[in-house]
N, C-alpha and C positions, 0 to 999 in steps of 0.2 A: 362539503369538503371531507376525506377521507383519508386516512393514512392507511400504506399498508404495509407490514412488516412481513418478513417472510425467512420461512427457515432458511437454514445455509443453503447456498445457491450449490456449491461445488463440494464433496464429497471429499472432508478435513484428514482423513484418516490415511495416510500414505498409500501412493499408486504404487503399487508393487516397481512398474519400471522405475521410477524415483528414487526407490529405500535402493533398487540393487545397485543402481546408479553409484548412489552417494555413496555404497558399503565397497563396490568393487573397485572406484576411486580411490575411496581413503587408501585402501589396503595395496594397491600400488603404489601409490603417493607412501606410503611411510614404509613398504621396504624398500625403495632407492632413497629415500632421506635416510635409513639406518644407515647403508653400507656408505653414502658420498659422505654423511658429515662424520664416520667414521676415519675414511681416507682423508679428507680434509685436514681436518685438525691434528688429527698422527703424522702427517706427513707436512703438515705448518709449522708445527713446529721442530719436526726433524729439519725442515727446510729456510728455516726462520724467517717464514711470510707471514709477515701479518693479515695481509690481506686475505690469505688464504683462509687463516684461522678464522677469523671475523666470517669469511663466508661460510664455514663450517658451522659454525654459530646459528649463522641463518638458517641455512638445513636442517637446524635439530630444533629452529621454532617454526620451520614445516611440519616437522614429526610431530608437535607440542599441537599444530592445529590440524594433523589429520585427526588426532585422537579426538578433537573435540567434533567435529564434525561427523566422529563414528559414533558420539554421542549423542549430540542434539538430532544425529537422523533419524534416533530409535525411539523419540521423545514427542518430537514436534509434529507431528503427524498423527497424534493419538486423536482422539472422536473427542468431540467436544461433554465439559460433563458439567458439575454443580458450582467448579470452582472456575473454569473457562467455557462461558457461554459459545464465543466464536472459536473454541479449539485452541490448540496450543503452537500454530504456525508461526505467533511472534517469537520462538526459539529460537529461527532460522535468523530473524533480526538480531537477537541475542549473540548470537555464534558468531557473525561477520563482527558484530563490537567489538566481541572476545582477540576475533584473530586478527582485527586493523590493533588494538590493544599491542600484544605481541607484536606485531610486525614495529609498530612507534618505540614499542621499549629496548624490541633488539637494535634498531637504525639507532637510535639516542645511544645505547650502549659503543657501540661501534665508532660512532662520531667522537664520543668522549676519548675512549683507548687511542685512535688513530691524532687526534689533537695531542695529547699527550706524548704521543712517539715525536711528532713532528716538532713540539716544542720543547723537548726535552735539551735537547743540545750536544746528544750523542750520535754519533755518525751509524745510523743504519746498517747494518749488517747485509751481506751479499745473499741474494737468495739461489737457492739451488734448483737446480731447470727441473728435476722431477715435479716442483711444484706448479711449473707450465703445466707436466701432461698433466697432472690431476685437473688445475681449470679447465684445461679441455673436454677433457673426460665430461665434468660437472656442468661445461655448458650446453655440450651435445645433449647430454640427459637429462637436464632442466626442462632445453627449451621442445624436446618432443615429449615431455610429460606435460609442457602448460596444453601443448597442441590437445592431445589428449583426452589432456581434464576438461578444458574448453570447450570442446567438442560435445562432449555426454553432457555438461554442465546447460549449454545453450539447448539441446535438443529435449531435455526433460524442465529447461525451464528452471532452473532453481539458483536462486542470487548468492545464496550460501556456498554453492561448490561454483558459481564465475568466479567468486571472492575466494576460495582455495583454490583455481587454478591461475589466475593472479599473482598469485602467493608463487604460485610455482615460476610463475614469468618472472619476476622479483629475483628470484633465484638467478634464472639463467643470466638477466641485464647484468645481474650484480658479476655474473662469473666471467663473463665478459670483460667487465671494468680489471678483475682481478689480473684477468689475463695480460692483458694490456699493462697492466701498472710492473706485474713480473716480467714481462721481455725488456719493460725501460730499466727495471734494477740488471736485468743479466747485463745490460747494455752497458752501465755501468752512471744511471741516475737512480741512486738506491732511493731513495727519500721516495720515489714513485711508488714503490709498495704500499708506504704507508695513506699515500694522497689515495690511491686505488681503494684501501679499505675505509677511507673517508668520503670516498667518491660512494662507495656501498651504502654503508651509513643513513645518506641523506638519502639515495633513492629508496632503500627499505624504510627510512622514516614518512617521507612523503604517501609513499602506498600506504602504509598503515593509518596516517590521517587519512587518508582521503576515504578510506575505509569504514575508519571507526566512526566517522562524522556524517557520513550515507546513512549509516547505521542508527546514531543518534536520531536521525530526521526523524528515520522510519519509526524507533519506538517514541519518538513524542508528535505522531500521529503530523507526521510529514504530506502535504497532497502526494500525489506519483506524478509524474512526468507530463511535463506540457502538453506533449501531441497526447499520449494517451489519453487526457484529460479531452483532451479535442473532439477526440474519434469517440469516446462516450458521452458526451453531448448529442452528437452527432445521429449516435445509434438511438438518445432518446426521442428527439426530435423529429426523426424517422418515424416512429411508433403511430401508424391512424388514429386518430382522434388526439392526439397534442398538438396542442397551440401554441405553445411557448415553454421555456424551462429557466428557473432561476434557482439561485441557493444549491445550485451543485457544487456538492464537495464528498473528496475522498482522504482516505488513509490507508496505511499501508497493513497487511498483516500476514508476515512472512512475505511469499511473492504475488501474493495476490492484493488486491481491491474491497474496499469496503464503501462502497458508495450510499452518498443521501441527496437525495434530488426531490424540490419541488416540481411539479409537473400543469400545466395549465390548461384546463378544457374546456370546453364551452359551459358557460353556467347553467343551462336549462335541461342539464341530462342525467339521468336516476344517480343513485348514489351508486343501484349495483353494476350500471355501466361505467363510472368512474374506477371502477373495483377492477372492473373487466383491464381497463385502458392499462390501468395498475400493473395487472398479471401479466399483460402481454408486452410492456417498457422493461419489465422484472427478468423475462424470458429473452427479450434480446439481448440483453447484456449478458445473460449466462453463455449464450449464442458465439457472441462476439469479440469479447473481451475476457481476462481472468481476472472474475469476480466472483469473491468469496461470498456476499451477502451486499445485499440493496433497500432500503427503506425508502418508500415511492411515496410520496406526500401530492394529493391529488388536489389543486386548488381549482377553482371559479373563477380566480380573478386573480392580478398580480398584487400579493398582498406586500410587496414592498413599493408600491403608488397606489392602490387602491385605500380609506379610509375605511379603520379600523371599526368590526362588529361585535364587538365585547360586550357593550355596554348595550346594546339592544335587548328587548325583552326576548325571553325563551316561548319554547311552544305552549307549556303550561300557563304562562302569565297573559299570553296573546289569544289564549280558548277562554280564559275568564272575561278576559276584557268583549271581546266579541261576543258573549251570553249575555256579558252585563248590559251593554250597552247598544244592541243592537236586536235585542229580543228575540231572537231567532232557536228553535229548538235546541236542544244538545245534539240530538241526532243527527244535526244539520251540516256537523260539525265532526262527523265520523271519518273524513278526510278531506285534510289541511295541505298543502306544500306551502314551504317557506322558503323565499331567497333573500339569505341575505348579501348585499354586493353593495358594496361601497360605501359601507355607514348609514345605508336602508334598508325598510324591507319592505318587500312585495308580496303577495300570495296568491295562491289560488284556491279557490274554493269550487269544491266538485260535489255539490249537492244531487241527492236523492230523487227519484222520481217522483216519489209524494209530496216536494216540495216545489213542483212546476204548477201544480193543481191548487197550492195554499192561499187562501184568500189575503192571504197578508204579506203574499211573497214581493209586492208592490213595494209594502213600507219596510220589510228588510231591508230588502235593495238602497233605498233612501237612508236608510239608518247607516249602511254600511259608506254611502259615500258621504255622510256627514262624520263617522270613523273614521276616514284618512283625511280628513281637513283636521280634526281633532288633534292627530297625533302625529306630528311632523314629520317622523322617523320613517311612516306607510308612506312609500312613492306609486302601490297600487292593488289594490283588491281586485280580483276577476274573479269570477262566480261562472262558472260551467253546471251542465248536466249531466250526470254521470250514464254512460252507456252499457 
């Protein structure tokens, strides 16, 4: 049985496409958040929408999570060193908490102000149609910045910028609602405005749970996603020379994989072909899946039904017993294999040429099988000549 641990499968330290990704993102993403939650809110409250203002609001916790996101890009991709073995890619887990975080506090803010209007008891105020074109404005330019951001986000891969461009769809749903809620006040059901910015509220609260709880998973070492889990079984299973695989399990780190899987082969093959089977289950997965790092644990047998070998003698204790008790050279004894498999052991013994000619190779022989009557644990001695 043989473990094999291996350096980082995928190369921690940001893909050049990924950092410009993320940087040429943000930096569009927060100069349309400047100038709309500028318009927005100058113009909410020139126009006494609530709703408007509230979404304005929201816009400047886009701005709040482009900056962090031009942060955690320049961060979480650095080479792994003394203080993070596996690199620092749980940033980008960090970042999405951040910004479901924001997203939950703005929606909750929102909700609170928009209930207060509504239960105040004071008759809503008429809102003024330029605050129509601005939601317009705001929904046109939301909802082709989620495109956008979505776009680059899904093609480089990265959970951090789906979760800001999200953010951006957030936006435009919410500007929409607004819209809506301002043509029922022109209409002359004012109270709409303020249901529109409660109507906001809860959809930016829900994204931001839904967000910050993903998030959660991921930093307390969440599996990843059912099919993917599937599809890398699958890939190890694939792998010649495995026979089975149990005790697979994954976590998350940034957007990659960190997988641990036992793997099971046939019991009667070198340790450094087990090693081999190791390398090349290691290499599909870098292959086929995003995977940061794999620990390939090579078993004999299925050690959650096979009976446990703890408690059996070692090599050392099993070469005394066999001189003591069985008379046989040391020499004799210059190479041992031992299997241990299922709360027994077996061995073989690959003796010497000088030992087919010993006069006494007779009553070895005898000694050794009155050895595995002796000691109940031995299910078989075999004695080869070595070639």
């Amino acid at each position: 049985m043989t473990e094999k641990a291996f350096p980082l499968g995928l190369d921690t330290e940001a893909t050049p496409e990924k950092q410009r990704v993320a940087h040429q993102t943000s930096l569009v993403s927060g100069a349309i958040n400047i100038v709309l939650a500028a318009l927005q809110v100058v113009v909410g409250f020139w126009a006494h929408s609530q709703a408007l203002v509230a979404d304005g609001v929201h816009s400047l916790s886009d701005l709040v999570a482009d900056i962090v996101v031009l942060v955690v890009n320049k961060h979480s991709h650095a080479a792994p060193d003394d203080d993070h073995h596996y690199g620092h890619a749980r940033y980008e887990n960090f970042a999405s908490l951040l910004l479901g975080a924001i997203l939950l506090a703005v929606g909750l803010m929102m909700l609170w102000r928009a209930g207060l209007r509504l239960t105040s008891g004071t008759p809503a105020p008429s809102v003024h149609i330029a605050a129509l074109g601005i939601a317009a404005v705001t929904l046109v330019s939301k909802e082709v910045l989620f495109r956008y951001m979505l776009r680059e986000a899904e093609r480089v891969r990265s959970a951090m910028l789906v979760a800001n461009a999200w953010h951006a769809r957030s936006d435009a749903a919410s500007s929409l609602v607004v819209a809506v809620g301002i043509v029922a006040n022109l209409l002359g059901y004012t109270y709409f405005d303020a249901i529109a910015a409660a109507v906001v509220g809860f959809l930016v609260s829900r994204m931001g749970w839904t967000f910050a709880w993903q998030s959660v998973k991921d930093l307390t070492d969440g599996a990843i996603e059912a099919d993917e889990l599937t599809a890398i079984e699958e890939t190890l299973k694939s792998t010649p020379g495995v026979v089975g695989i149990h005790l697979l399990r994954t976590r998350k780190m940034g957007d990659l994989a960190i997988v641990d899987a036992h793997l099971l082969v046939a019991p009667d093959i070198s340790v450094s072909e087990g090693h081999y089977i190791a390398e090349q289950a290691y290499q599909n997965l870098l292959d086929k899946h995003e995977v940061l790092d794999a620990v390939i644990h090579i078993d004999p047998e299925d050690d959650l039904l096979a009976k446990p070998n703890n408690e059996l003698p070692g090599r050392a204790e099993i070469t005394a017993l066999l001189l003591a008790e069985t008379g046989m050279p040391a020499d004799w004894l210059s190479r041992i294999e031992l299997h241990y498999l299922d709360g027994s052991l077996s061995m073989d013994l690959f003796l010497p040429d000088s030992a087919i000619h010993a006069p006494h190779l007779a009553t070895v022989r005898q000694a050794l099988h009155v050895f595995t009557k002796q000691h109940a644990y031995v299910s078989a001695v075999r004695v080869h000549q070595t070639i």
